[in-house]
Chimera marker file (.cmm) of the C-alpha trace (Angstrom):
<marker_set name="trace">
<marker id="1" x="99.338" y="7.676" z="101.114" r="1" g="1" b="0" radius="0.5"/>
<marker id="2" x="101.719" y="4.864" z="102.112" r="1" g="1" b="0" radius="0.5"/>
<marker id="3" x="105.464" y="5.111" z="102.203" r="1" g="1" b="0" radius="0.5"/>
<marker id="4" x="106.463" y="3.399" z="99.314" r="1" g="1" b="0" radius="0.5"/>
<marker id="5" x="103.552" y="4.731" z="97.091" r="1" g="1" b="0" radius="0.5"/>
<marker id="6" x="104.915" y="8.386" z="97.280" r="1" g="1" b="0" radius="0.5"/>
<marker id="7" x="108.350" y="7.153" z="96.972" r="1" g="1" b="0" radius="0.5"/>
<marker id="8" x="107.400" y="5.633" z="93.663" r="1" g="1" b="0" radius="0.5"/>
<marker id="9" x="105.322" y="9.186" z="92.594" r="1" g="1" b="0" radius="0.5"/>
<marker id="10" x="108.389" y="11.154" z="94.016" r="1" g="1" b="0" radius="0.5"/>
<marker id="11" x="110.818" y="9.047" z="91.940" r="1" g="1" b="0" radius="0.5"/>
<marker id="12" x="108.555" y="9.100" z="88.860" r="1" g="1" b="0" radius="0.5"/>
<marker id="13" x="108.434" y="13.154" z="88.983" r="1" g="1" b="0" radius="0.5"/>
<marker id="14" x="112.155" y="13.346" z="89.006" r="1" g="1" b="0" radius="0.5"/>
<marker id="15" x="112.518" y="10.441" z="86.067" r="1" g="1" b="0" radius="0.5"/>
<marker id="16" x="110.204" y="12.738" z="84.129" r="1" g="1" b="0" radius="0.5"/>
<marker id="17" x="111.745" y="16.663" z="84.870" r="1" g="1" b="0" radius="0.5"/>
<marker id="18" x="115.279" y="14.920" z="83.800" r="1" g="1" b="0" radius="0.5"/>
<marker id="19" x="113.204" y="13.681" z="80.424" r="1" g="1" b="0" radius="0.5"/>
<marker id="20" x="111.854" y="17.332" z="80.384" r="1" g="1" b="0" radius="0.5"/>
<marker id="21" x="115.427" y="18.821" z="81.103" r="1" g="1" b="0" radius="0.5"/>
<marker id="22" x="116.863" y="16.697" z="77.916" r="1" g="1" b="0" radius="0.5"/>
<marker id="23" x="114.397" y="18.029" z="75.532" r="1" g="1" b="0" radius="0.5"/>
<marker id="24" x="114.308" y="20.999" z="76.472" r="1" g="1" b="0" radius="0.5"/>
<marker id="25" x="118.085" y="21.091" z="75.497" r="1" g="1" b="0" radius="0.5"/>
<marker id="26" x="118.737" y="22.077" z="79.464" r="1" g="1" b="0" radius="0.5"/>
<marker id="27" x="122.129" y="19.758" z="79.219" r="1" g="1" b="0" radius="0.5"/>
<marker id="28" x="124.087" y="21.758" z="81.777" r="1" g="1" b="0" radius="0.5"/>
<marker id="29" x="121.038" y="21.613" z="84.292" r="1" g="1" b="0" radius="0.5"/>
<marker id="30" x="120.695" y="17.942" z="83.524" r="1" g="1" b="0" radius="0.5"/>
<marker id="31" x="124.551" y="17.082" z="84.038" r="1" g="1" b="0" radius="0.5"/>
<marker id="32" x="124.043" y="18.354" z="87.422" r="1" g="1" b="0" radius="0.5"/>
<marker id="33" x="121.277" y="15.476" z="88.271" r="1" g="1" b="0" radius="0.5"/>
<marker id="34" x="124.591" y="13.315" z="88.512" r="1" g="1" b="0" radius="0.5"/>
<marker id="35" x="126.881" y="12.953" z="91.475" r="1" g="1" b="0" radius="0.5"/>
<marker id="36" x="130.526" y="13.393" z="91.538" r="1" g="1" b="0" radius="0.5"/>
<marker id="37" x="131.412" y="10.045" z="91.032" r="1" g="1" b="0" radius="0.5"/>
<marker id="38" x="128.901" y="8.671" z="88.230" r="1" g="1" b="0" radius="0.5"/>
<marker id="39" x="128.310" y="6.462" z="85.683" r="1" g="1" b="0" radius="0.5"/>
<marker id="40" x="126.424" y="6.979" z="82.115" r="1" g="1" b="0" radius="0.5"/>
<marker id="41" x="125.844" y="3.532" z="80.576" r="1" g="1" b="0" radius="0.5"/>
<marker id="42" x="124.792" y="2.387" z="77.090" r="1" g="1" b="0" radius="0.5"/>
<marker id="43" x="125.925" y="-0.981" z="76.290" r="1" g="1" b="0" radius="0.5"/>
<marker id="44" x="125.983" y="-2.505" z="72.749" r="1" g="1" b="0" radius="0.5"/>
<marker id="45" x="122.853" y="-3.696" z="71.002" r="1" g="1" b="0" radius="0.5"/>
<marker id="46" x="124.184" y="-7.238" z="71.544" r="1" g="1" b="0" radius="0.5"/>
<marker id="47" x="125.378" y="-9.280" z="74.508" r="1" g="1" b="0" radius="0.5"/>
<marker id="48" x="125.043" y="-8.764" z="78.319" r="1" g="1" b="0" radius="0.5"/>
<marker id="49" x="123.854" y="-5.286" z="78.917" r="1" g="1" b="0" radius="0.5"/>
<marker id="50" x="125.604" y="-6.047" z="82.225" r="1" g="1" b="0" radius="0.5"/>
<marker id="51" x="128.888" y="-7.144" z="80.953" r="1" g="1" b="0" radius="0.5"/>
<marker id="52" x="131.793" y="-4.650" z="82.593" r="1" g="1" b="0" radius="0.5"/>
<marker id="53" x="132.253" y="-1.734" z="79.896" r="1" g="1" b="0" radius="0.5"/>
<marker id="54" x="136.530" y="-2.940" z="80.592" r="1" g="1" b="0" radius="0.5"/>
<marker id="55" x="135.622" y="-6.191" z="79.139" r="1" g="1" b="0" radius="0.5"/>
<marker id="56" x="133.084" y="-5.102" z="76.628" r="1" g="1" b="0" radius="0.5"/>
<marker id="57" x="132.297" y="-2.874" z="73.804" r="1" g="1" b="0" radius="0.5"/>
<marker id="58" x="129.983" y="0.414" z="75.058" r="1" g="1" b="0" radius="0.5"/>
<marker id="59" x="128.412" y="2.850" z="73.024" r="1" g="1" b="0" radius="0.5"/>
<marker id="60" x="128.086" y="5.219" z="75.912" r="1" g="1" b="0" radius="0.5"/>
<marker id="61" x="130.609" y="4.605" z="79.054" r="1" g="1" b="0" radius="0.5"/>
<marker id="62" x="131.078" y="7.549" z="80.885" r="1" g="1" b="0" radius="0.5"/>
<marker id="63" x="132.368" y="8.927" z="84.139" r="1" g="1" b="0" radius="0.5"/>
<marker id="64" x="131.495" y="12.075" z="85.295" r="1" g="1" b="0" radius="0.5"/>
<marker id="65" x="134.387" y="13.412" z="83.335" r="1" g="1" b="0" radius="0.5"/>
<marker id="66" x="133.405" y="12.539" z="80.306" r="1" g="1" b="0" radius="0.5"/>
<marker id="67" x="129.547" y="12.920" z="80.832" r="1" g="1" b="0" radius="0.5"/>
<marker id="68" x="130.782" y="17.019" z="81.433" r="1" g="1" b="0" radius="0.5"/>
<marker id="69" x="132.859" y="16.459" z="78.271" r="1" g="1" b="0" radius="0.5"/>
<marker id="70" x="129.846" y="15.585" z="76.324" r="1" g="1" b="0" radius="0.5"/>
<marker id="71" x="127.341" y="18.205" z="77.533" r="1" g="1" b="0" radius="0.5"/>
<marker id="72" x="129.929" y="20.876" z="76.426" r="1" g="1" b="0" radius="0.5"/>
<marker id="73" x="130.557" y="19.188" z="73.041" r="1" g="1" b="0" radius="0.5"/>
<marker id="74" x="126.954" y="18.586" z="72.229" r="1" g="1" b="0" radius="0.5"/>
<marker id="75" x="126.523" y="23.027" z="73.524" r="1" g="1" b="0" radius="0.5"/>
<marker id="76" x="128.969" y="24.148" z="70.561" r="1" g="1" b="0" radius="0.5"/>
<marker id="77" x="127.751" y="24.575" z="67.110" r="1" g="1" b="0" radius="0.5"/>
<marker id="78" x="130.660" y="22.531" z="65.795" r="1" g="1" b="0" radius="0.5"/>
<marker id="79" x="128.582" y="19.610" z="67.055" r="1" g="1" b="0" radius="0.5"/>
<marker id="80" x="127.563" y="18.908" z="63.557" r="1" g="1" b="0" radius="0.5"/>
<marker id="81" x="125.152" y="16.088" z="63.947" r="1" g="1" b="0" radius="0.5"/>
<marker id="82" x="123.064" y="18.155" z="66.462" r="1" g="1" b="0" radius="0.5"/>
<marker id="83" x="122.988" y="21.709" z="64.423" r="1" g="1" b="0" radius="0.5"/>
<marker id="84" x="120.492" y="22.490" z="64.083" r="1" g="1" b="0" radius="0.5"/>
<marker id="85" x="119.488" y="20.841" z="67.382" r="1" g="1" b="0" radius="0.5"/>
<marker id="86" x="117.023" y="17.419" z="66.922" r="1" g="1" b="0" radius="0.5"/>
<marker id="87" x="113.478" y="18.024" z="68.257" r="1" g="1" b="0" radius="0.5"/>
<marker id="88" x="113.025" y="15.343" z="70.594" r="1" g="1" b="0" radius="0.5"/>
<marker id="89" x="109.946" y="14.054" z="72.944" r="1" g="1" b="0" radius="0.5"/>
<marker id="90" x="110.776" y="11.453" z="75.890" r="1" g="1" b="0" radius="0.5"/>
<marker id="91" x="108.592" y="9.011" z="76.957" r="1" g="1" b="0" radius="0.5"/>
<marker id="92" x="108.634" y="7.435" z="80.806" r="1" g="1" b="0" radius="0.5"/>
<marker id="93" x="106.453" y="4.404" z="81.276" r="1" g="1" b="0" radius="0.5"/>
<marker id="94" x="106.462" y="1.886" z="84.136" r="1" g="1" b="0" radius="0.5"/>
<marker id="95" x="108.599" y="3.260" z="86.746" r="1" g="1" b="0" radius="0.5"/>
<marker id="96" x="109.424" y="1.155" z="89.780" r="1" g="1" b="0" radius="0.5"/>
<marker id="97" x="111.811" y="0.845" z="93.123" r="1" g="1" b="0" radius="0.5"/>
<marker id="98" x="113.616" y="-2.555" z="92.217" r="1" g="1" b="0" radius="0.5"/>
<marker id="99" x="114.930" y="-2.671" z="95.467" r="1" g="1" b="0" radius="0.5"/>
<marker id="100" x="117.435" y="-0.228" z="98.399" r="1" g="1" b="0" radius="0.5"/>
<marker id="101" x="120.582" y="-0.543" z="99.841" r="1" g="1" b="0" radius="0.5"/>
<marker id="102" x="122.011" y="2.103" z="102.233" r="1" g="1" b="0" radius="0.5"/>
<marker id="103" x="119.388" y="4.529" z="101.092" r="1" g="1" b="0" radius="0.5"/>
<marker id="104" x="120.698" y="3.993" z="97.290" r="1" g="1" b="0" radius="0.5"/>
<marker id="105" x="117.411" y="3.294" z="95.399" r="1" g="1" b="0" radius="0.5"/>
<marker id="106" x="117.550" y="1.148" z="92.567" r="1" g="1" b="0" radius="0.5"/>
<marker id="107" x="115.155" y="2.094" z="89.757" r="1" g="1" b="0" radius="0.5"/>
<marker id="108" x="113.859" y="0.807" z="86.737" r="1" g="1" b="0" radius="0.5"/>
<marker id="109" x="111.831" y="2.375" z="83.810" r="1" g="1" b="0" radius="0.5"/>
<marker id="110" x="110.894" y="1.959" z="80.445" r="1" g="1" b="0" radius="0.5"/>
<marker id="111" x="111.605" y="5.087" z="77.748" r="1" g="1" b="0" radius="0.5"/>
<marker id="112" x="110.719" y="5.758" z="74.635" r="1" g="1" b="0" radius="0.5"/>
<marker id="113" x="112.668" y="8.825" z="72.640" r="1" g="1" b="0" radius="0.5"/>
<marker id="114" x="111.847" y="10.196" z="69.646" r="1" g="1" b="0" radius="0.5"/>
<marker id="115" x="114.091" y="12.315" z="67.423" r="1" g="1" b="0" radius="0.5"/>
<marker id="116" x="113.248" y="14.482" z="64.857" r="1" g="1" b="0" radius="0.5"/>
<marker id="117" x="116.124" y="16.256" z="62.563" r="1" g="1" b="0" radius="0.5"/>
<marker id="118" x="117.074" y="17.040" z="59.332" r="1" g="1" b="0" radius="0.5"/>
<marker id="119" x="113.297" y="15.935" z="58.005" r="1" g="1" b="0" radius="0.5"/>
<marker id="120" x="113.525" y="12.337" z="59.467" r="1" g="1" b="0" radius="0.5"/>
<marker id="121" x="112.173" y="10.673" z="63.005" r="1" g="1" b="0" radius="0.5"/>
<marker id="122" x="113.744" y="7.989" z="64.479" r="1" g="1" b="0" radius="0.5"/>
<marker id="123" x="112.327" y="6.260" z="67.490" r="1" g="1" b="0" radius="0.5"/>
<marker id="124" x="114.576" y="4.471" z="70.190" r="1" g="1" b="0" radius="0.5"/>
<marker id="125" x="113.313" y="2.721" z="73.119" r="1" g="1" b="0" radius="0.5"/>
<marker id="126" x="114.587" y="0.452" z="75.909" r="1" g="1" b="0" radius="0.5"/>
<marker id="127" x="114.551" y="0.913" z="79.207" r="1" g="1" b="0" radius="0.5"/>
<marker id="128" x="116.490" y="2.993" z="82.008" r="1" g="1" b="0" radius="0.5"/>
<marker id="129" x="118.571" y="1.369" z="85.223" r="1" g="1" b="0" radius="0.5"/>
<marker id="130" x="119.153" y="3.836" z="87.706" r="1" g="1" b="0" radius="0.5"/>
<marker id="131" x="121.111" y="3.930" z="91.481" r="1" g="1" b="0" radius="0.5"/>
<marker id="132" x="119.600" y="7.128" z="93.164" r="1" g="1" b="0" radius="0.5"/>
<marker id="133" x="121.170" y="8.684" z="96.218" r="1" g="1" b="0" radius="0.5"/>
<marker id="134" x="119.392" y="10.822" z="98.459" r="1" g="1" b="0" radius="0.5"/>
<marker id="135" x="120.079" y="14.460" z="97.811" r="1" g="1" b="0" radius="0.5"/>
<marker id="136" x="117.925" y="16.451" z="100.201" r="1" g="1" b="0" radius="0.5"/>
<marker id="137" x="113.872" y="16.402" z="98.946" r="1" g="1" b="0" radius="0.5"/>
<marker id="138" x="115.209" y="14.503" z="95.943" r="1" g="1" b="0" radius="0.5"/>
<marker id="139" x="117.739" y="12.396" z="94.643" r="1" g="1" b="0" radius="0.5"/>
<marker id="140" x="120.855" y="12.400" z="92.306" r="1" g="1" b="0" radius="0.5"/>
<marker id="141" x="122.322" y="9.909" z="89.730" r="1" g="1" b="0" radius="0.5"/>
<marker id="142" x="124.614" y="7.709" z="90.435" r="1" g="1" b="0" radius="0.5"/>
<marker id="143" x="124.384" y="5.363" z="87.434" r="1" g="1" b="0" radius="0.5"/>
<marker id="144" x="122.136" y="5.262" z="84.817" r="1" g="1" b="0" radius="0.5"/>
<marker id="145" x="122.227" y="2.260" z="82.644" r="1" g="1" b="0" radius="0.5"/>
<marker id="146" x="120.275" y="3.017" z="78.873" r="1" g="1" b="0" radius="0.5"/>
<marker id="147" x="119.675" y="-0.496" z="77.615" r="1" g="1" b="0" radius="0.5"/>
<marker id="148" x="117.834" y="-0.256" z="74.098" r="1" g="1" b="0" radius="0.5"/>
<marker id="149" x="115.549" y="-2.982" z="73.116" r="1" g="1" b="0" radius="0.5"/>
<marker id="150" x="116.230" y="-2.538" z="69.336" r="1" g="1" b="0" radius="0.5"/>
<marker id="151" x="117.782" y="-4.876" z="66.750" r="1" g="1" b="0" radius="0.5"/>
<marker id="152" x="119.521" y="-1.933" z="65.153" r="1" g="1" b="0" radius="0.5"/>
<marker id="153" x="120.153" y="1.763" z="65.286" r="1" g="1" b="0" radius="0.5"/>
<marker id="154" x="118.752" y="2.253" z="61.672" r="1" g="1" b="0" radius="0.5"/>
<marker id="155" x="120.702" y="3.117" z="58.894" r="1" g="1" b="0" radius="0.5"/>
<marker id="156" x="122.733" y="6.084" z="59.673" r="1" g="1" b="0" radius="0.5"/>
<marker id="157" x="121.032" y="6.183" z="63.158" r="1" g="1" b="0" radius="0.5"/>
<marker id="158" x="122.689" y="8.518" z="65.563" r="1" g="1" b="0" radius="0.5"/>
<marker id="159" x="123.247" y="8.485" z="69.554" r="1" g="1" b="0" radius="0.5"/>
<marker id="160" x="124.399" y="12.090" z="69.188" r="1" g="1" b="0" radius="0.5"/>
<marker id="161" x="121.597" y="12.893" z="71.533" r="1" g="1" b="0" radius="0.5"/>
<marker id="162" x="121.620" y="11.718" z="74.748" r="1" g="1" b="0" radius="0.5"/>
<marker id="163" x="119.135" y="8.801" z="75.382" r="1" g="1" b="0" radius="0.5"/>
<link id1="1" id2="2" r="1" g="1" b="0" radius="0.2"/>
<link id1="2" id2="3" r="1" g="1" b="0" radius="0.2"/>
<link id1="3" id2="4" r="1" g="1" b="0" radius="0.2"/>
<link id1="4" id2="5" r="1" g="1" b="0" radius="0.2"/>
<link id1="5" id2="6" r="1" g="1" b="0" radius="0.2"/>
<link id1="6" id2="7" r="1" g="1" b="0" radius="0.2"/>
<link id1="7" id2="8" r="1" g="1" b="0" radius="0.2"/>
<link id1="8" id2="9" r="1" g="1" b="0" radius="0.2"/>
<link id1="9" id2="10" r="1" g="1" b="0" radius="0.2"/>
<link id1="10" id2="11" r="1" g="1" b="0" radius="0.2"/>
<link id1="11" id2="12" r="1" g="1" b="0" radius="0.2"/>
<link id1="12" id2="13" r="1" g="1" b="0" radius="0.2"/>
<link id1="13" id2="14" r="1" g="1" b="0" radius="0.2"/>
<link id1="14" id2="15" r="1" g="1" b="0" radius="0.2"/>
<link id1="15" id2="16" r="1" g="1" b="0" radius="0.2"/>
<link id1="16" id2="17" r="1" g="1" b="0" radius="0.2"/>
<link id1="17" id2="18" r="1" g="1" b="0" radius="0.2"/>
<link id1="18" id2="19" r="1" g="1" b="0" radius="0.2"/>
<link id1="19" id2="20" r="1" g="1" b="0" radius="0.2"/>
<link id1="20" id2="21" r="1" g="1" b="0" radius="0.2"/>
<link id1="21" id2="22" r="1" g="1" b="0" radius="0.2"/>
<link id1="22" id2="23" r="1" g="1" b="0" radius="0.2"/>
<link id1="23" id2="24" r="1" g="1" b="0" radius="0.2"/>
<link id1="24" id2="25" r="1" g="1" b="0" radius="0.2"/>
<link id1="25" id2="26" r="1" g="1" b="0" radius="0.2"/>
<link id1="26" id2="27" r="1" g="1" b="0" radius="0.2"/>
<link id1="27" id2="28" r="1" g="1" b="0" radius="0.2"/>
<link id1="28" id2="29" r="1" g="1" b="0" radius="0.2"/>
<link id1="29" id2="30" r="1" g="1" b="0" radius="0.2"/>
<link id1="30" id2="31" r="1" g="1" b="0" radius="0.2"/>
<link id1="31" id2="32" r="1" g="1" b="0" radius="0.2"/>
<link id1="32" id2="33" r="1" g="1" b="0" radius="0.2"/>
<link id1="33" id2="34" r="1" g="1" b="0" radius="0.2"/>
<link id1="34" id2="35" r="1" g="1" b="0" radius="0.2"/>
<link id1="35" id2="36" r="1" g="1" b="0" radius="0.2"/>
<link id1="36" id2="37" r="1" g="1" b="0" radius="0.2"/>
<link id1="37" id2="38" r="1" g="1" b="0" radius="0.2"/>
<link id1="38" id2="39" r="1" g="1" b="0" radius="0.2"/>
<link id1="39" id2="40" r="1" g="1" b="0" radius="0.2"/>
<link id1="40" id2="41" r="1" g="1" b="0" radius="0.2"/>
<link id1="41" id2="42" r="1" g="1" b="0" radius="0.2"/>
<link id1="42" id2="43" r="1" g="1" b="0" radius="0.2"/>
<link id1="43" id2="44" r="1" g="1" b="0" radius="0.2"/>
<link id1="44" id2="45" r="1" g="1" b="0" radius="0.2"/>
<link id1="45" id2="46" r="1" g="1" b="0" radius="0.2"/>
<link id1="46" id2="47" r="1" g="1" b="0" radius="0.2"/>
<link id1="47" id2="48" r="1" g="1" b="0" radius="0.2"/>
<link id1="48" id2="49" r="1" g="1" b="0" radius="0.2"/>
<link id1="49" id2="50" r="1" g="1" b="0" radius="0.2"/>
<link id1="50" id2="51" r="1" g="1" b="0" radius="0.2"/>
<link id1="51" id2="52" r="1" g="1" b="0" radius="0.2"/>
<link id1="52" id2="53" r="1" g="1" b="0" radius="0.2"/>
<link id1="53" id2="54" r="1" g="1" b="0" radius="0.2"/>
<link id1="54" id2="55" r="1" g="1" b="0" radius="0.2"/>
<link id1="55" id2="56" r="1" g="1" b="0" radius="0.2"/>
<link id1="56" id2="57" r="1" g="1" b="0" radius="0.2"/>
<link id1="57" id2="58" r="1" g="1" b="0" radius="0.2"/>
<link id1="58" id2="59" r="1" g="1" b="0" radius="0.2"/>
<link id1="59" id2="60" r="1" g="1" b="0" radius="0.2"/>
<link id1="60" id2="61" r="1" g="1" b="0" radius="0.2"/>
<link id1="61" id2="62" r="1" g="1" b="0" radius="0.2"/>
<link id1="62" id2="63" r="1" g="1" b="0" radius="0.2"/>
<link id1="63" id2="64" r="1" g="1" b="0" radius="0.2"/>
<link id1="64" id2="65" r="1" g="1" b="0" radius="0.2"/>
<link id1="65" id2="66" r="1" g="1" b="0" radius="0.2"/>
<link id1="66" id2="67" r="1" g="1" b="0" radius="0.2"/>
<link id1="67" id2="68" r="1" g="1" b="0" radius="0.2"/>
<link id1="68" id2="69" r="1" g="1" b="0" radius="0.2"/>
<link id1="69" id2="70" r="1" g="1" b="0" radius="0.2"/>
<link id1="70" id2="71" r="1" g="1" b="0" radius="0.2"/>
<link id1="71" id2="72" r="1" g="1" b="0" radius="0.2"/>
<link id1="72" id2="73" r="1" g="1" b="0" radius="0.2"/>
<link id1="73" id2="74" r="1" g="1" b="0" radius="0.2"/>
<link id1="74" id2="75" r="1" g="1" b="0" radius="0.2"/>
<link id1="75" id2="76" r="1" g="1" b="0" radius="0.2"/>
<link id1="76" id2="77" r="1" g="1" b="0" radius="0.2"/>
<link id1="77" id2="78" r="1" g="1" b="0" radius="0.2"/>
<link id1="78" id2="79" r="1" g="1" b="0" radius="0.2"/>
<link id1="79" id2="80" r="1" g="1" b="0" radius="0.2"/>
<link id1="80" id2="81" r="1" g="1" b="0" radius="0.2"/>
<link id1="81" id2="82" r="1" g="1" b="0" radius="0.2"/>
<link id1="82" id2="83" r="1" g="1" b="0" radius="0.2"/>
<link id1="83" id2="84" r="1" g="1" b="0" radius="0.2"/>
<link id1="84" id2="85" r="1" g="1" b="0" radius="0.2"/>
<link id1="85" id2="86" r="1" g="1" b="0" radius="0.2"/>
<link id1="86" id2="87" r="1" g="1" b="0" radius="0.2"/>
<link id1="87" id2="88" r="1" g="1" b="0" radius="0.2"/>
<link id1="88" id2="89" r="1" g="1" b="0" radius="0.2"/>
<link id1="89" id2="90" r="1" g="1" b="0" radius="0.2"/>
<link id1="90" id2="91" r="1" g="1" b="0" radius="0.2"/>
<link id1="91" id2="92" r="1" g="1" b="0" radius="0.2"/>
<link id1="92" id2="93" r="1" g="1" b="0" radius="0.2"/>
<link id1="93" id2="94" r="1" g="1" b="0" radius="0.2"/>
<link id1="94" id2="95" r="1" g="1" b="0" radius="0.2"/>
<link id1="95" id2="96" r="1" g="1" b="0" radius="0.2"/>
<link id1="96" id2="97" r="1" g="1" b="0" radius="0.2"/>
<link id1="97" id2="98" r="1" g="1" b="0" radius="0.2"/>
<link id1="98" id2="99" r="1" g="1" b="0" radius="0.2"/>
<link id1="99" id2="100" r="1" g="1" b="0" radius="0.2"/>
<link id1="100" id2="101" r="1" g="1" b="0" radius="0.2"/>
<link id1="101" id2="102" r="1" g="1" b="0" radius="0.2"/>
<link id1="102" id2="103" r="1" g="1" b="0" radius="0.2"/>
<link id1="103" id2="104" r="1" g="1" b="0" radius="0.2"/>
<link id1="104" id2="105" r="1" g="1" b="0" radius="0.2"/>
<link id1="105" id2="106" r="1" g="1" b="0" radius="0.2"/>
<link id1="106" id2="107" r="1" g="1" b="0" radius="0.2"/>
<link id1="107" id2="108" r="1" g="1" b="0" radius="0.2"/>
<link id1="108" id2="109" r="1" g="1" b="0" radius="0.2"/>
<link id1="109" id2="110" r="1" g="1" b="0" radius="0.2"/>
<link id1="110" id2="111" r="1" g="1" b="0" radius="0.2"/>
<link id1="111" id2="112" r="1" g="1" b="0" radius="0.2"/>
<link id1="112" id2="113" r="1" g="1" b="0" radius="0.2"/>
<link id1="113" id2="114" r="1" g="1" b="0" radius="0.2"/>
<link id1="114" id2="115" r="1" g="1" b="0" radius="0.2"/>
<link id1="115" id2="116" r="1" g="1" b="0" radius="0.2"/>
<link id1="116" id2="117" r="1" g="1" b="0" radius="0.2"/>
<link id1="117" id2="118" r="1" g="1" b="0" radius="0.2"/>
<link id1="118" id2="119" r="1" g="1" b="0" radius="0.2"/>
<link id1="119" id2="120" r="1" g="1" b="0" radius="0.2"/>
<link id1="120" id2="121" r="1" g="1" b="0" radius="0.2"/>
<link id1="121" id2="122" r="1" g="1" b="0" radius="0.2"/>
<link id1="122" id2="123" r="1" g="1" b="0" radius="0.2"/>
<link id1="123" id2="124" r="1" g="1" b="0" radius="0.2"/>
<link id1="124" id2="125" r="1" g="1" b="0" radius="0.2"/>
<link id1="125" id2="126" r="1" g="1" b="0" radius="0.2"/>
<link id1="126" id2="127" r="1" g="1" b="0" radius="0.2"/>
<link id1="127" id2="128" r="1" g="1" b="0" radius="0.2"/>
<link id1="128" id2="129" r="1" g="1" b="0" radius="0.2"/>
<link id1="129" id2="130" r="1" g="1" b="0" radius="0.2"/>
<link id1="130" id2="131" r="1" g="1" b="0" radius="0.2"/>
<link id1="131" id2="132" r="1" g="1" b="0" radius="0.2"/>
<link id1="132" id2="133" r="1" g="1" b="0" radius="0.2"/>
<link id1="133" id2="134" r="1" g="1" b="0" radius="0.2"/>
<link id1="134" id2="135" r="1" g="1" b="0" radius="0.2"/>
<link id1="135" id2="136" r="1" g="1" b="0" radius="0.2"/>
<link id1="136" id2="137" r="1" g="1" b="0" radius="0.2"/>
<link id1="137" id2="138" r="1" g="1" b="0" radius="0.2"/>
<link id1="138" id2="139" r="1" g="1" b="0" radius="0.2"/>
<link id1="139" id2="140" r="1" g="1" b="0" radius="0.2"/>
<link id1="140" id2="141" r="1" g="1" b="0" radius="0.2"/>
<link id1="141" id2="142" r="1" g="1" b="0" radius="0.2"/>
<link id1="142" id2="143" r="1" g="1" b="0" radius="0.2"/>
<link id1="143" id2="144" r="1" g="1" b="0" radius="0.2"/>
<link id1="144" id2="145" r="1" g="1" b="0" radius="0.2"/>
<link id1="145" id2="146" r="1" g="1" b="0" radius="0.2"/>
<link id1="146" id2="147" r="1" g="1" b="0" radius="0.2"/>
<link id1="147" id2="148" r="1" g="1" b="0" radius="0.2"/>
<link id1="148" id2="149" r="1" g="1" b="0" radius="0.2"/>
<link id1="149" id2="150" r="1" g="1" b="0" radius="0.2"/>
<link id1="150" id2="151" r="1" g="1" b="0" radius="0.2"/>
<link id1="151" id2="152" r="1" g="1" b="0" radius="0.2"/>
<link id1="152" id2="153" r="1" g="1" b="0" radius="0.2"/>
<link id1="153" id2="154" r="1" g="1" b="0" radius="0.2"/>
<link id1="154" id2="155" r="1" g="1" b="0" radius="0.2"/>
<link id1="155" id2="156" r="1" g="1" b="0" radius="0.2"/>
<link id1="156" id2="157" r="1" g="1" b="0" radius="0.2"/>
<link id1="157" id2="158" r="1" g="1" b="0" radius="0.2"/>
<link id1="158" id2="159" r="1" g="1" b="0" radius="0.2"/>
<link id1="159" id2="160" r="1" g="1" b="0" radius="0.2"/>
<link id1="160" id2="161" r="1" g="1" b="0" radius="0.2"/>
<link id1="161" id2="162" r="1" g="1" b="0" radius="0.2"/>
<link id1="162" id2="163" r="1" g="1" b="0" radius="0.2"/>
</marker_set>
């Protein structure tokens, strides 16, 4: 098998087991796919999903900090939108290298998440922007960027879940 066809399969596996981590409601395990000093991105439904979050609004602009921050909050009970917890199913499609710098591997993908709760399913999709860093056999987040291809988030639709 050639070099950059088990790259691609090797990146692929690890895109899904952090899918599998998420609904499997593994959040702790999951925050630890991210380095030190990382980024979670969702920009707004409208404008440049590449605008700087300091110039422009974010739904989701977190540091590692914050990203920790969330994992707990979402844990606790007291999160009210997710308790009961949402059933959810993610969906990775079209994975590719889009290119590597310093042995940083930009990645793309496309998602599709659905979430079930309270007797309703909503359905996002977009696609996901990552910069990998080598981390022995495997890698670890550096940035993710979640850029959702929807119009709107439905009425009353909820990012309480991670996409």
């Amino acid at each position: 098998m050639n070099s950059a066809l088990e790259t691609r399969l090797r990146v692929e596996e690890f895109l899904i087991r952090e899918a599998a981590l998420l609904d499997d409601w593994r959040l702790e395990e999951w925050g630890q796919l991210f380095t030190e000093d990382c980024r979670y991105l969702v920009p707004n439904l409208t404008g440049d999903p590449y605008e700087s979050p300091a110039r422009t609004l974010y739904m989701i602009a977190d540091d590692s900090h914050h990203l920790a921050e969330r994992i707990k909050r979402l844990g606790k009970t007291t999160a009210h939108s997710e308790h009961p917890r949402s059933k959810t199913l993610r969906l990775v499609s079209n994975v590719r290298i889009l290119g590597e710098e310093n042995s940083h591997l930009k990645v793309g993908s496309g998602f599709t998440t659905y979430r079930s709760s309270q007797g309703r399913t909503d359905t996002y999709f977009g696609k996901h922007e990552y910069i990998l860093v080598p981390a022995g056999d495997t890698w670890l987040i550096e940035e993710k960027r979640t850029i959702l291809k929807m119009e709107a988030l439905r009425p009353h639709g909820r990012l309480s879940i991670i996409v």
